[in-house]
Residue, then its C-alpha position, 0 to 999 in steps of 0.5 A: x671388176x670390168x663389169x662394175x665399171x661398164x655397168x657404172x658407166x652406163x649407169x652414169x648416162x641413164x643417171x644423168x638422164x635421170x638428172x635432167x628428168x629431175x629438173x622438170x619434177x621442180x615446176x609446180x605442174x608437176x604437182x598436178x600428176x602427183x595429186x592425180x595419181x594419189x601421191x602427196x602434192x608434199x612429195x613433189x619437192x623430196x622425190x625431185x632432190x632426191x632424183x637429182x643429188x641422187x644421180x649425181x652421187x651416182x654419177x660422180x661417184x659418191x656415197x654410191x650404196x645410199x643414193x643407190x638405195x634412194x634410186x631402188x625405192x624411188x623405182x619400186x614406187x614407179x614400178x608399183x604405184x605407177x606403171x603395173x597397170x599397164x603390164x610389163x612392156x615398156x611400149x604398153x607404157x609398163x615397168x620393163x625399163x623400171x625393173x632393168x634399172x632396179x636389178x643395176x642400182x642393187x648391183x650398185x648396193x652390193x658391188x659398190x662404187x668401184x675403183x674410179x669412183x671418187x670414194x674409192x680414190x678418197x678414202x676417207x667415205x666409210x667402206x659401207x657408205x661407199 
């Protein structure tokens, strides 16, 4: 128990980092790096909402187990699309840092949200979507 509860609240200051790199993902700049790294100029729009509701679902505390998986798809496509060129360590610019936040959003998915989340306080969320 003490460790969901560490482990989500560190997660809540790397998520609400994430949410404000969200931010910057909505200036049409952005969509050049997408084109230059293959990626749909399309994406731009539905990777920015999803970082952002996503972390703020993580942060708050609700529907944890979805943006959670959201998150883990979001970091697969960054570890792998993006950063496994350039290797494993996060000073070569690599997927270190990635992978970390990938094995804490799939303890998100399994552990759940936990009790000072606000699905757990509610109630009314189904135990699955939690």
């Amino acid at each position: 128990m003490y460790c969901t509860i560490l482990l989500t609240g560190e997660l809540g200051e790397q998520w609400g980092l994430f949410i404000v790199h969200s931010l910057k993902k909505f200036d049409p700049s952005w969509q050049e790096w997408l084109i230059s790294i293959g990626i749909p100029p399309e994406m731009q729009i539905p990777i920015a909402l999803a970082e952002l509701i996503g972390g703020i679902c993580l942060v708050i505390g609700v529907l944890t187990r979805v943006a959670a998986s959201i998150m883990a798809v979001i970091l697969l496509g960054a570890i792998f699309h993006i950063r496994w060129e350039n290797g494993f360590f996060i000073s070569d610019g690599g997927w270190e840092w990635d992978l970390i936040m990938l094995a804490a959003v799939l303890t998100i998915i399994v552990a759940g949200p936990g009790r000072i989340s606000i699905s757990h306080v509610a109630k009314k969320i189904p135990r699955f979507l939690q």
